[in-house]
N, CA, C and O of each residue as an XYZ file, in Angstrom:
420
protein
N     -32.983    -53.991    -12.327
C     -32.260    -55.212    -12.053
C     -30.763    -54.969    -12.230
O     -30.321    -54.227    -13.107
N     -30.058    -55.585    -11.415
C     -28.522    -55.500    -11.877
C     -27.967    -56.519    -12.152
O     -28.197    -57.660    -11.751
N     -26.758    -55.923    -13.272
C     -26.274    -57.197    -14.315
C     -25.181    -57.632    -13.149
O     -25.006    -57.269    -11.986
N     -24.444    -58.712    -14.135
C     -23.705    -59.394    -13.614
C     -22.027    -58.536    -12.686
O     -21.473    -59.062    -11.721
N     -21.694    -57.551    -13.162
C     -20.582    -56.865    -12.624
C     -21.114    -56.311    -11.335
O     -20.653    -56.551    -10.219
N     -22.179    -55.511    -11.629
C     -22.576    -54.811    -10.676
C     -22.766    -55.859     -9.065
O     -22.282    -55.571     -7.970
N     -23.512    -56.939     -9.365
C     -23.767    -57.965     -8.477
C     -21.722    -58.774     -7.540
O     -21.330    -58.986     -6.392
N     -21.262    -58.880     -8.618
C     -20.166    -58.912     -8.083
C     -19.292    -57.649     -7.682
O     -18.161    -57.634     -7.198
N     -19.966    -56.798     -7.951
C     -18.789    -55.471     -7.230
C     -19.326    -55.407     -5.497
O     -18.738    -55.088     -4.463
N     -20.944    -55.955     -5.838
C     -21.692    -55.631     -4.381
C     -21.401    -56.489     -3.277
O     -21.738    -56.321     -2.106
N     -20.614    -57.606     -3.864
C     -20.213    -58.772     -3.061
C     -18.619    -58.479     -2.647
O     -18.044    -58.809     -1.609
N     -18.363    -58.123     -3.210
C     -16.307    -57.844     -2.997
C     -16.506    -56.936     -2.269
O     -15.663    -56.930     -1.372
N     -17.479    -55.839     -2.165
C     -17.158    -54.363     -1.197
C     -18.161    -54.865      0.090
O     -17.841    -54.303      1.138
N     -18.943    -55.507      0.183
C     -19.320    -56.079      1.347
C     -18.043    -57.108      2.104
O     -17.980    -57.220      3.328
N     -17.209    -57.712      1.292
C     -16.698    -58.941      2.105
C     -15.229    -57.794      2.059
O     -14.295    -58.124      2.789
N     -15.108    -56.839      1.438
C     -13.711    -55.781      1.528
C     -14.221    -54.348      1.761
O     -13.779    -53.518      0.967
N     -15.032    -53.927      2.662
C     -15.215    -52.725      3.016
C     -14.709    -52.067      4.297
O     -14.161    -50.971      4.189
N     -14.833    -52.603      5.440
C     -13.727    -52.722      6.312
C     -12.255    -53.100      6.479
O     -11.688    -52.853      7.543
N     -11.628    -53.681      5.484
C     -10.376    -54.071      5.179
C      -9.968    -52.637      4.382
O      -8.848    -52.137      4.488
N     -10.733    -52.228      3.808
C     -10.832    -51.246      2.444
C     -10.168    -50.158      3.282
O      -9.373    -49.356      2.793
N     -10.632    -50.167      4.942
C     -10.738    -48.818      5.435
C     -10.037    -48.750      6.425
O     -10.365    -48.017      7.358
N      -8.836    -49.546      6.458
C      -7.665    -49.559      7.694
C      -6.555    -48.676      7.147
O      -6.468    -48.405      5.949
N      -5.727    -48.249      8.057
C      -4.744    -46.786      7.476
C      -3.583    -47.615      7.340
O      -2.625    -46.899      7.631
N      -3.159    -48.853      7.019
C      -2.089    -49.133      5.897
C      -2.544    -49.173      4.639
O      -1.796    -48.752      3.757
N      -3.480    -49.536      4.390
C      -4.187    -49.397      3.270
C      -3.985    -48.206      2.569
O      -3.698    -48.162      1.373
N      -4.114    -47.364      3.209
C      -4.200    -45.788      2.709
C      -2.675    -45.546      2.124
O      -2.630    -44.840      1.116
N      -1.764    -45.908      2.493
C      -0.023    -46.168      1.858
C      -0.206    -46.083      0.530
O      -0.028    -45.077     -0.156
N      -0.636    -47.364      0.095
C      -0.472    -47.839     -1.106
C      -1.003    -47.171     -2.151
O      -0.508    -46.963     -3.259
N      -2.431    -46.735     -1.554
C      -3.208    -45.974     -2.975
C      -2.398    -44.290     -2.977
O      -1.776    -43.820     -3.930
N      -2.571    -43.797     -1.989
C      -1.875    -42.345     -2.221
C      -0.517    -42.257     -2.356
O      -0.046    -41.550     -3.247
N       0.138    -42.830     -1.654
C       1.899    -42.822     -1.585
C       2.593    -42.095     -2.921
O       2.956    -40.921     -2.999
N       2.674    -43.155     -3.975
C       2.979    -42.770     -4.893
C       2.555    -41.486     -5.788
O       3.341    -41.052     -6.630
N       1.458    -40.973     -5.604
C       1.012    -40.039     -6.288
C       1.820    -38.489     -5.053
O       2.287    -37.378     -5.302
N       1.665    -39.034     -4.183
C       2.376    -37.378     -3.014
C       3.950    -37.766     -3.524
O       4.671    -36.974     -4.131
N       4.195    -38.656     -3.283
C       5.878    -38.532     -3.458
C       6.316    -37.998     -5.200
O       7.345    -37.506     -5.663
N       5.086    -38.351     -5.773
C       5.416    -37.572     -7.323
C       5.338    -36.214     -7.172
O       6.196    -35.527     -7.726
N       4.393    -35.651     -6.468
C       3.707    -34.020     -6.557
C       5.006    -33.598     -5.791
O       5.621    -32.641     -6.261
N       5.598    -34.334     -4.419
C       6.382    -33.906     -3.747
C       7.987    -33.271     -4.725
O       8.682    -32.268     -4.562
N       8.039    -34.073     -5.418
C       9.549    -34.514     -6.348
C       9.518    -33.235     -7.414
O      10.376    -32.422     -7.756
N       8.004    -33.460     -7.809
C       8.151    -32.178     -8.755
C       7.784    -30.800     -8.342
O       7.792    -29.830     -9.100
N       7.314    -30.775     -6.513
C       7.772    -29.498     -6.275
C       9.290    -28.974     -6.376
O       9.813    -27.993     -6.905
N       9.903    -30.396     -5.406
C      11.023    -29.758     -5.231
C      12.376    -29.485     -6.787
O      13.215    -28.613     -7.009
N      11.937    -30.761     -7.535
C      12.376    -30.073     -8.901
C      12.410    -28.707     -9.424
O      13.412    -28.266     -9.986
N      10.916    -27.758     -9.186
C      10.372    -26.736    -10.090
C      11.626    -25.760     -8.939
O      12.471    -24.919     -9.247
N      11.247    -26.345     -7.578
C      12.292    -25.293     -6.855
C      13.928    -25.164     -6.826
O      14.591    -24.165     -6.547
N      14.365    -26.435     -7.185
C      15.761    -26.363     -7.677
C      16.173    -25.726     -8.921
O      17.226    -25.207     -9.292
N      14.973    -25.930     -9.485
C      15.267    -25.538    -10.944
C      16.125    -24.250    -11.185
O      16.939    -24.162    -12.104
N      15.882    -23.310    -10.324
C      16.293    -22.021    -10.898
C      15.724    -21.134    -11.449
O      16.361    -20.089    -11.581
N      14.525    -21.185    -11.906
C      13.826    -20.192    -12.809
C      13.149    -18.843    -12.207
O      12.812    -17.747    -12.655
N      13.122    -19.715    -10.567
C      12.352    -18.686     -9.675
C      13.611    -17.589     -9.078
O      14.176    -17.990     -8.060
N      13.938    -16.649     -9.474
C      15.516    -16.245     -8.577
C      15.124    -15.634     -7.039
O      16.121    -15.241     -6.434
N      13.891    -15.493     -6.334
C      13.695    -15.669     -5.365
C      14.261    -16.793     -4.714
O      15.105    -16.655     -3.829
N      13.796    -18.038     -5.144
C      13.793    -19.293     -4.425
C      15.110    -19.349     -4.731
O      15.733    -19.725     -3.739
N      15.759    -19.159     -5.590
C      17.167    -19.498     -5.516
C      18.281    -18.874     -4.578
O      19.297    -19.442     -4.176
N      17.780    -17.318     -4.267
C      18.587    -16.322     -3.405
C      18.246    -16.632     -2.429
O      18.932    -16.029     -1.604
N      17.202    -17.567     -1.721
C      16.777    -17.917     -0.463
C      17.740    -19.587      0.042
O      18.033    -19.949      1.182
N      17.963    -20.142     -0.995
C      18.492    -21.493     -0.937
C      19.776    -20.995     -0.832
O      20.512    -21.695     -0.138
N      20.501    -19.542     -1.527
C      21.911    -19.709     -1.837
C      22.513    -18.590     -0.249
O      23.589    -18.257      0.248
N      21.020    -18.367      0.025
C      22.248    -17.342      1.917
C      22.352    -18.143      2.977
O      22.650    -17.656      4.068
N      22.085    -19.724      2.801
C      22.514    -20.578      3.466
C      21.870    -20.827      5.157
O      22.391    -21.110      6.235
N      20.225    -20.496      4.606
C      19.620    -21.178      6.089
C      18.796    -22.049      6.062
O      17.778    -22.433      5.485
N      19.809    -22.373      7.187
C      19.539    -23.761      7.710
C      18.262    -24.447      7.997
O      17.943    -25.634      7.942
N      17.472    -23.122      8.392
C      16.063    -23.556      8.629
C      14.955    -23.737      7.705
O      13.859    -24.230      7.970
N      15.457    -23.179      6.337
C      15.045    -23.182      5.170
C      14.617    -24.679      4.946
O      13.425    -24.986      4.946
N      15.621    -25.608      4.755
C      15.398    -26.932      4.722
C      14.733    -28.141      5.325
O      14.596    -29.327      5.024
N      14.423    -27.440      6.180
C      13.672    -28.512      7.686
C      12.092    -27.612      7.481
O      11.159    -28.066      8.144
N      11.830    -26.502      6.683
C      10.401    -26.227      6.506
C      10.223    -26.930      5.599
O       9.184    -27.582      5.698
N      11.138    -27.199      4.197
C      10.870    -27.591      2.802
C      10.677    -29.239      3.644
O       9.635    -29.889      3.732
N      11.616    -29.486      4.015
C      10.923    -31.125      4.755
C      10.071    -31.031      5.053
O       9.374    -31.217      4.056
N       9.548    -30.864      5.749
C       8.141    -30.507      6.578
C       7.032    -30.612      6.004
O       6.085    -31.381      6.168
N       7.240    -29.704      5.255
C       6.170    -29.327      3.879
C       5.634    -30.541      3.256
O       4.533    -31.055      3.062
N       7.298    -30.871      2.942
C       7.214    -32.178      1.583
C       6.154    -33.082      2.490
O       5.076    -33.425      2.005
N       6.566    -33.468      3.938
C       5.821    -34.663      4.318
C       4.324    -34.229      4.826
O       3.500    -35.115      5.050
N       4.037    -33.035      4.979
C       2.580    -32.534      4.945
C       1.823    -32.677      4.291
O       0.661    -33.018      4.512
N       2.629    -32.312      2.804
C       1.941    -33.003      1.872
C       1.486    -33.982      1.220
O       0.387    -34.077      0.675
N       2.515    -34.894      1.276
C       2.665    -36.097      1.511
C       1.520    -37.185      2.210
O       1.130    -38.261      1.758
N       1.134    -36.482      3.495
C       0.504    -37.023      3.934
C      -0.946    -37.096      3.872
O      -1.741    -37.963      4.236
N      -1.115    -35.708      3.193
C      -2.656    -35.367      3.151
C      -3.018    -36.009      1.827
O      -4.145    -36.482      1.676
N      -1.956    -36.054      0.696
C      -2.603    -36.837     -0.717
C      -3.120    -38.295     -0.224
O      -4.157    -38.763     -0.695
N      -2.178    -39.147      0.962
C      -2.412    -40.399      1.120
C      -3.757    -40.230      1.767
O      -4.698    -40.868      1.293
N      -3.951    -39.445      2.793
C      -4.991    -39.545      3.503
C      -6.252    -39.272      2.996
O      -7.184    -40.059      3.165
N      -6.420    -37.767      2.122
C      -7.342    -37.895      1.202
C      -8.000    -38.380     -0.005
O      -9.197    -38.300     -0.283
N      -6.714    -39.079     -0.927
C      -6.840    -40.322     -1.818
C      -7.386    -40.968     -1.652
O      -8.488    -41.038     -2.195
N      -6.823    -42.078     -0.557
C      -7.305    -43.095     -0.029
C      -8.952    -42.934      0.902
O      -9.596    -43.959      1.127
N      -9.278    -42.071      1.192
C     -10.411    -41.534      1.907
C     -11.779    -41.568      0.908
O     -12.817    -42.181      1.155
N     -11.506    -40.767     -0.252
C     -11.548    -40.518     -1.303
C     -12.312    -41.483     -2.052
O     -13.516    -41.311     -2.237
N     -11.675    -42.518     -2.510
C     -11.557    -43.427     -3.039
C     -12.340    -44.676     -2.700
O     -12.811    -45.514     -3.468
N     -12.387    -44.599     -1.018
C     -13.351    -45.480     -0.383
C     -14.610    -45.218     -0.422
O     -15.512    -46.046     -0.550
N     -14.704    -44.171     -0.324
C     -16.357    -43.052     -0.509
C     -16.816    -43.356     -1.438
O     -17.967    -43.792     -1.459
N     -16.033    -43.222     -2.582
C     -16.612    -43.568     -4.060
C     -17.058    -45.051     -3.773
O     -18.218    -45.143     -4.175
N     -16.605    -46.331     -3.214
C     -16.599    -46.784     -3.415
C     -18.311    -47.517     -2.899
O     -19.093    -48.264     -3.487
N     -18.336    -46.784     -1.404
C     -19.206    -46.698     -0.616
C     -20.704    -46.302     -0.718
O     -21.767    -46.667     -0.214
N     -20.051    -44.904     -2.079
C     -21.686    -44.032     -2.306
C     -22.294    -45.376     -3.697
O     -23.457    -45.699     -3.937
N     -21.170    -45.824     -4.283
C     -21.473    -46.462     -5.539
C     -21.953    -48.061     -4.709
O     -22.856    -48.558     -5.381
N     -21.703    -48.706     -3.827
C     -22.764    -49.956     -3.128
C     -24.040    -49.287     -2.550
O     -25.099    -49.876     -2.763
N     -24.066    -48.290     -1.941
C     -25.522    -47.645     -1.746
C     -26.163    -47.557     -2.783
O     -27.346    -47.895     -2.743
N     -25.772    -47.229     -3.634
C     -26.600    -46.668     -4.570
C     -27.074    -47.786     -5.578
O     -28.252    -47.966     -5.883
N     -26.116    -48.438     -6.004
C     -26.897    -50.591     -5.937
C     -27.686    -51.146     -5.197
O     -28.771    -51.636     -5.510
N     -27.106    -51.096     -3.989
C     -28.021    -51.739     -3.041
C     -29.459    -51.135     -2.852
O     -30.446    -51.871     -2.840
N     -29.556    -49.664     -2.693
C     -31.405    -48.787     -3.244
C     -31.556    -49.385     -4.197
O     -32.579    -50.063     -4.097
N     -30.792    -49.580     -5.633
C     -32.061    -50.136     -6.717
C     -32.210    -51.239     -6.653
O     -33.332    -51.566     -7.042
N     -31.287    -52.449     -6.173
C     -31.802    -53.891     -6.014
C     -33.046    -53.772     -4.775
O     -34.156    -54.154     -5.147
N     -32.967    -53.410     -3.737
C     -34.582    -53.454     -2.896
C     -35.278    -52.865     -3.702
O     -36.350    -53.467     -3.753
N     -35.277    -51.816     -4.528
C     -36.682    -50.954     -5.316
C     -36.557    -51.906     -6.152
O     -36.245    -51.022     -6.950
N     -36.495    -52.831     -6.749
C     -36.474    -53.591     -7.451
C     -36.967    -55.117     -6.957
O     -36.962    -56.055     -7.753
């Protein structure tokens, strides 16, 4: 039998499971977590500690910077996309898996 949370989680992801799964949606939950990973790549790479990365930043190409962009928003994009992807699944395998024991039940 399922208690009382469980019964209301099964009702919110039925009436928000398709809403759950539109790609603005996906913004909000990942965003913040890529633009952190992003910040503290590029921190660890300003930093200096690496003197590779630093002799590569200091002979002044140009194209150097438009990969590190690139990058940043590659990455960027895949935390949102797989977060949020992620996250719905869980949300998805965990109403299946309610919904089997309320019919066996």
């Amino acid at each position: 039998m399922l208690n009382e949370e469980e019964k209301r989680f099964m009702t919110w992801w039925e009436e928000n499971r398709n809403r759950k799964h539109k790609v603005l949606r996906f913004l909000y939950v990942g965003l913040p977590l890529g633009v952190v990973v992003v910040i503290a790549i590029f921190v660890n790479f300003l930093a200096g500690w690496y003197s590779r990365a630093s002799m590569a930043m200091s002979q002044e190409h140009n194209s150097l910077f438009l990969v590190l962009l690139v990058a940043a928003l590659g990455i960027v994009a895949f935390i949102v996309i797989f977060s949020a992807r992620h996250k719905w699944e869980q949300h998805e395998q965990h109403y299946k898996e309610l919904r089997a024991r309320q019919e066996k039940s």
